[in-house]
C-alpha positions as a Markdown table, in Angstrom:
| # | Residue | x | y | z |
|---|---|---|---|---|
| 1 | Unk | 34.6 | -14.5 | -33.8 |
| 2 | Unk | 31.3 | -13.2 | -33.6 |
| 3 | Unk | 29.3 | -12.5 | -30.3 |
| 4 | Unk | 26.3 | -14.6 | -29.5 |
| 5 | Unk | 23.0 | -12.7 | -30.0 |
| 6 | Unk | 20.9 | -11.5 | -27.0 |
| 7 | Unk | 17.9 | -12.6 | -27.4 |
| 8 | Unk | 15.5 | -9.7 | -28.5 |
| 9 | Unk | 11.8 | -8.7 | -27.7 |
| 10 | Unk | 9.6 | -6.3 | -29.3 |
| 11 | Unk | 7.4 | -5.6 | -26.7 |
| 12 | Unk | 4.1 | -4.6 | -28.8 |
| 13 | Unk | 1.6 | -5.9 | -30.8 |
| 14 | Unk | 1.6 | -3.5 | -33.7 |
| 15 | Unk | 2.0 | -4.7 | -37.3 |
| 16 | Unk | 3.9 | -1.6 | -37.8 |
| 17 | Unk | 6.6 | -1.9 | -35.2 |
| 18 | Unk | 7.2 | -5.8 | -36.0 |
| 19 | Unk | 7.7 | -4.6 | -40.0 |
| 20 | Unk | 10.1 | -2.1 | -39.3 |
| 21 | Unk | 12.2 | -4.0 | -36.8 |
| 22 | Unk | 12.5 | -7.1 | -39.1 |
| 23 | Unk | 14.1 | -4.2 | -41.4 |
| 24 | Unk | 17.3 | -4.4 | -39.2 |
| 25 | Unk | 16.5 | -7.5 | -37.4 |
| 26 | Unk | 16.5 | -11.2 | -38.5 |
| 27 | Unk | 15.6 | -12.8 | -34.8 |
| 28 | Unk | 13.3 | -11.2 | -32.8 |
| 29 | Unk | 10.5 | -12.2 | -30.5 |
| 30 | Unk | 7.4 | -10.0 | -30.6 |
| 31 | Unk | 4.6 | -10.3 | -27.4 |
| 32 | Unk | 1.9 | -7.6 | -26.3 |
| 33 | Unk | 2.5 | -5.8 | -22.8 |
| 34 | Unk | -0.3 | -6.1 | -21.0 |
| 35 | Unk | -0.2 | -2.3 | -19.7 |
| 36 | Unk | -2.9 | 0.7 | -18.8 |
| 37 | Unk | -1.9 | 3.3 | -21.3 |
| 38 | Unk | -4.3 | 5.9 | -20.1 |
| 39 | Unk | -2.2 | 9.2 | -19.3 |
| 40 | Unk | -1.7 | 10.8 | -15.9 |
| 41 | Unk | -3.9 | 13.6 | -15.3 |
| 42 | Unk | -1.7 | 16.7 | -16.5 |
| 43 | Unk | 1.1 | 14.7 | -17.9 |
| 44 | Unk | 2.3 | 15.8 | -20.7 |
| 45 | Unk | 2.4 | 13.9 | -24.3 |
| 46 | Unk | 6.0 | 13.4 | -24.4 |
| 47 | Unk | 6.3 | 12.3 | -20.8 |
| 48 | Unk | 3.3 | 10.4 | -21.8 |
| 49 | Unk | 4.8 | 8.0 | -24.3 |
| 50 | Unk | 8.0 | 8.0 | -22.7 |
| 51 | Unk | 6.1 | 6.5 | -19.6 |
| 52 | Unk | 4.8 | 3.8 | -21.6 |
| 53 | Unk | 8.0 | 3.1 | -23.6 |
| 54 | Unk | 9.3 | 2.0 | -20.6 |
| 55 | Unk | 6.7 | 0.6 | -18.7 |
| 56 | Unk | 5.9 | -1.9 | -22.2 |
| 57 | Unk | 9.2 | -2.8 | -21.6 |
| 58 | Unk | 9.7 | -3.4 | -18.1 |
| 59 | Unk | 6.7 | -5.6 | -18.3 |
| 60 | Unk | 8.1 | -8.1 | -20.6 |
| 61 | Unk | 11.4 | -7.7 | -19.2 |
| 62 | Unk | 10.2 | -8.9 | -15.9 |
| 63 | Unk | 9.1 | -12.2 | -17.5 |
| 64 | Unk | 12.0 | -12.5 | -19.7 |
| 65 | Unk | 14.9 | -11.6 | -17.7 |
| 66 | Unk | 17.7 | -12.9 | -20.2 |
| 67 | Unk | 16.3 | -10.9 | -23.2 |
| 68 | Unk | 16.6 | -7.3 | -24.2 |
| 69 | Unk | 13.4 | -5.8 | -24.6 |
| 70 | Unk | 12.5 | -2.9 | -27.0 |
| 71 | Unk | 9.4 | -1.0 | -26.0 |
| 72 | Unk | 7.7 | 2.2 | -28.1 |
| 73 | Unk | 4.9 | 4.1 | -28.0 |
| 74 | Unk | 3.2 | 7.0 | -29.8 |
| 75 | Unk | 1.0 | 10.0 | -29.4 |
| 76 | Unk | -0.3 | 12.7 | -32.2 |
| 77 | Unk | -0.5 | 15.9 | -30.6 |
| 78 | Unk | -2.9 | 19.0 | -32.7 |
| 79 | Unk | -2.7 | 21.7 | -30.4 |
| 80 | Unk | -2.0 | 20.2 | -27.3 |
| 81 | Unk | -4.4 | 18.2 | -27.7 |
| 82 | Unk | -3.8 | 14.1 | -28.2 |
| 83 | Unk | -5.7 | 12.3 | -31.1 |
| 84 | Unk | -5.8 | 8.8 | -31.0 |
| 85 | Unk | -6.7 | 6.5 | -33.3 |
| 86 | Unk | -9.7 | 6.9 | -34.5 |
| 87 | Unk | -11.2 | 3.4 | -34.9 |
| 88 | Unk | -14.1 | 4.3 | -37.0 |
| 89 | Unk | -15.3 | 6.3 | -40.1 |
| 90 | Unk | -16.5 | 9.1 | -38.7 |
| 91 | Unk | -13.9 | 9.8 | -35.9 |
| 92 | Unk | -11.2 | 9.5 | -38.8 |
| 93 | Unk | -12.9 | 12.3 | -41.0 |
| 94 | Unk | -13.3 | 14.4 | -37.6 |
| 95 | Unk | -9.3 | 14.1 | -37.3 |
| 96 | Unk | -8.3 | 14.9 | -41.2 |
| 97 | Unk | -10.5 | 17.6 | -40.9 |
| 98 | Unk | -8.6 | 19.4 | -37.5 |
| 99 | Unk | -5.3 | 18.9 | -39.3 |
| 100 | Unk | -6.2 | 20.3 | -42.4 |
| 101 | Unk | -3.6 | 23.2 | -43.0 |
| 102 | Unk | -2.3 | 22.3 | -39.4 |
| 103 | Unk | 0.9 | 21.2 | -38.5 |
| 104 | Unk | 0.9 | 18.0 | -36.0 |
| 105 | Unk | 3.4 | 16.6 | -34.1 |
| 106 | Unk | 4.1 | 13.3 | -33.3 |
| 107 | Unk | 6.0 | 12.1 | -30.2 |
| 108 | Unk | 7.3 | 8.4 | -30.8 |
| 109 | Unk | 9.3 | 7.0 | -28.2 |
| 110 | Unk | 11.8 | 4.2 | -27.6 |
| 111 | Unk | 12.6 | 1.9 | -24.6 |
| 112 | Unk | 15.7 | -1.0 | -24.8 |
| 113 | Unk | 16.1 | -2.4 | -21.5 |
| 114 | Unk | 16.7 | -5.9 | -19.6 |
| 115 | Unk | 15.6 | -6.7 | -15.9 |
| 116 | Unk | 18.9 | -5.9 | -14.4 |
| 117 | Unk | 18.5 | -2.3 | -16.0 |
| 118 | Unk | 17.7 | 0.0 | -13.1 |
| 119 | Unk | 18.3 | 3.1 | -15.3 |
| 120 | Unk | 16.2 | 3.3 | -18.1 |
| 121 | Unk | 17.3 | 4.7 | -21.2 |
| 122 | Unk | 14.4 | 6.4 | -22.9 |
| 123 | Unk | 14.6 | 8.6 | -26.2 |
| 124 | Unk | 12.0 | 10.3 | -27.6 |
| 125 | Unk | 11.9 | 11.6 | -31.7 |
| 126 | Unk | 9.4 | 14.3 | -32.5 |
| 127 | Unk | 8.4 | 14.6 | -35.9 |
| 128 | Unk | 6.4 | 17.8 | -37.3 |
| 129 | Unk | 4.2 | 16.9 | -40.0 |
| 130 | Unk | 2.6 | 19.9 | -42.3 |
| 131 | Unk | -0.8 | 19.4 | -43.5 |
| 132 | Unk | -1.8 | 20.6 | -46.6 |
| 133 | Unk | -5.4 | 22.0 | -47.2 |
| 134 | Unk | -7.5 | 19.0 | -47.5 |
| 135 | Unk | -11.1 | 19.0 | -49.4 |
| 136 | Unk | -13.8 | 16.9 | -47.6 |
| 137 | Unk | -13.7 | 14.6 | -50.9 |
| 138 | Unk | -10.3 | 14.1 | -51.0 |
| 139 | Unk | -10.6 | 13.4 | -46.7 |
| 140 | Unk | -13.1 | 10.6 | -47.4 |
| 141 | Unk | -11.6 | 8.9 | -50.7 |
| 142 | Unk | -8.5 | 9.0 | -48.7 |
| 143 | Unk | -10.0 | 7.3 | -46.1 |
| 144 | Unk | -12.2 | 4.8 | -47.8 |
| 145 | Unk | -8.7 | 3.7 | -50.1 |
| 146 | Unk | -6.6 | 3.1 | -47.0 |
| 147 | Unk | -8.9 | 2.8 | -43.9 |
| 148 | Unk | -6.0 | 4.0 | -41.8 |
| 149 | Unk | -8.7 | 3.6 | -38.6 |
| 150 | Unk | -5.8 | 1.6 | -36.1 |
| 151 | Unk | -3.5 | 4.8 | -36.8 |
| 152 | Unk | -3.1 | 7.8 | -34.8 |
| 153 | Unk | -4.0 | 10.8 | -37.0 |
| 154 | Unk | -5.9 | 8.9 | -39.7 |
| 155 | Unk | -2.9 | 8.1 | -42.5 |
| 156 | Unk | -0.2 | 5.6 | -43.0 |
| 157 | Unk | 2.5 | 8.2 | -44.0 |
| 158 | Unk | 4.1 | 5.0 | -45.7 |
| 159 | Unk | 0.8 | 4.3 | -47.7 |
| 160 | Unk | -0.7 | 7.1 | -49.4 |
| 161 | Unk | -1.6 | 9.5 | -46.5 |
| 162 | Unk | 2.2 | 10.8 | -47.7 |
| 163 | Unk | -0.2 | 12.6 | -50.4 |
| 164 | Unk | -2.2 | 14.5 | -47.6 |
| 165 | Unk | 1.3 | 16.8 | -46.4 |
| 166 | Unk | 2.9 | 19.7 | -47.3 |
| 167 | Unk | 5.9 | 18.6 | -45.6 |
| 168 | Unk | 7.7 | 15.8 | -42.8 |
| 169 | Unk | 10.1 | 17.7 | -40.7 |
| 170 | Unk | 12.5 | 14.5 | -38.3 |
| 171 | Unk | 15.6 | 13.0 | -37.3 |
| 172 | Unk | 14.2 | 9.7 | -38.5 |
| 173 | Unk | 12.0 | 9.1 | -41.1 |
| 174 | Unk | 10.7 | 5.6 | -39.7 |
| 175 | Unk | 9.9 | 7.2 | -36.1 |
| 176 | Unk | 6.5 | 8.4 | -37.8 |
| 177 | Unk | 5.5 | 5.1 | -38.8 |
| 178 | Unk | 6.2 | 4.0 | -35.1 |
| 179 | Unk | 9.9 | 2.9 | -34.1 |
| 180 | Unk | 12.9 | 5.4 | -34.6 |
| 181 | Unk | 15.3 | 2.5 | -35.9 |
| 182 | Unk | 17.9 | 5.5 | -36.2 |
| 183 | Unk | 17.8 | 5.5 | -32.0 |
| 184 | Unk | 17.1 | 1.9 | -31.9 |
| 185 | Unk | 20.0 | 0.8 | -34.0 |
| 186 | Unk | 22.6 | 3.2 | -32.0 |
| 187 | Unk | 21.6 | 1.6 | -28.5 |
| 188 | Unk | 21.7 | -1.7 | -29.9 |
| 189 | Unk | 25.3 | -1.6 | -31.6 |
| 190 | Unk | 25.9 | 0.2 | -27.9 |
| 191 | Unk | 24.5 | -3.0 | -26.2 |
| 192 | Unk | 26.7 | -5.3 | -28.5 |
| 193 | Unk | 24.4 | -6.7 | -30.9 |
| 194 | Unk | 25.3 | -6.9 | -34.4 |
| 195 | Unk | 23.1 | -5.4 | -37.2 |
| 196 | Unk | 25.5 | -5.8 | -40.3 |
């Protein structure tokens, strides 16, 4: 006889995140944490979105004590230095332009907790992801095609920014598009829910 289903919340409001859970999930809740995401001063990216993994989490956890909540974040680190997303045109170009025949990694992490959860099990995946030289005419037809402006690093990897690399290097091929469901679905079968 199978187990009820907890009930499950994606703590986030990204597009991204809710796509690639409904991969492996049928029923899930999705709600935006109201959190400050602005980083401690000398903390480091992957503590960094580790941090927030968790406190996305714990935030809808505390209003939803009966559900399991999945929280994520991610940062795009150039050397040691964070880029965001850009938002705009230009920003975006400025971004292509630094990683040009750079290698960037990305830090995305992952949260699955309850409010009885004093512990919290966090899991970052890093992905490396090898530039290749870019033109300034490819940069800007690239970015007026896809307009990848809400993304950290300026390209949807599952778009065609995958044109734009030389190579991915990661344990989990969705973690770059924003949720390791490799991670996610190994502490979920851990927690008893059923995914097949």
């Amino acid at each position: 006889m199978n187990m009820p289903q907890p009930h499950i919340i994606l703590a986030s409001s990204s597009p991204y995140r809710k796509e690639l859970l409904s991969r492996i999930l049928e029923n899930f809740e999705a709600i935006s944490p109201d959190i400050d995401e602005t980083p401690f001063p000398d903390e480091e990216p992957i503590e960094l979105v580790a941090r927030l993994a968790q406190q996305k989490a714990l935030a809808i956890a505390v209003s939803h004590p009966e559900a399991l909540v999945i929280g994520s974040d991610q940062v795009c680190v150039l050397n040691n230095q964070i880029l965001g997303k850009p938002g705009t045109m230009d920003k975006a170009i400025e971004q292509l332009k630094a990683c040009s025949g750079q290698t960037v990694t990305f830090y995305t992490s992952l949260c699955v907790t309850n409010a009885n959860e004093t512990a919290q099990n966090t899991t970052v995946v890093a992905t490396k992801v090898r530039f290749r030289q870019l033109s300034d005419k490819e940069i800007i037809s690239y970015l007026e095609k896809e307009q990848p402006f809400d993304c950290a690093g300026s390209f949807k990897c599952e778009g065609l920014g995958i044109v734009l690399f030389e190579a991915i290097e990661s344990k989990d091929p969705t973690a770059l598009i924003g949720l390791p469901l490799i991670a996610l679905a190994t502490k979920l079968r851990e927690l008893g829910v059923q995914l097949i």
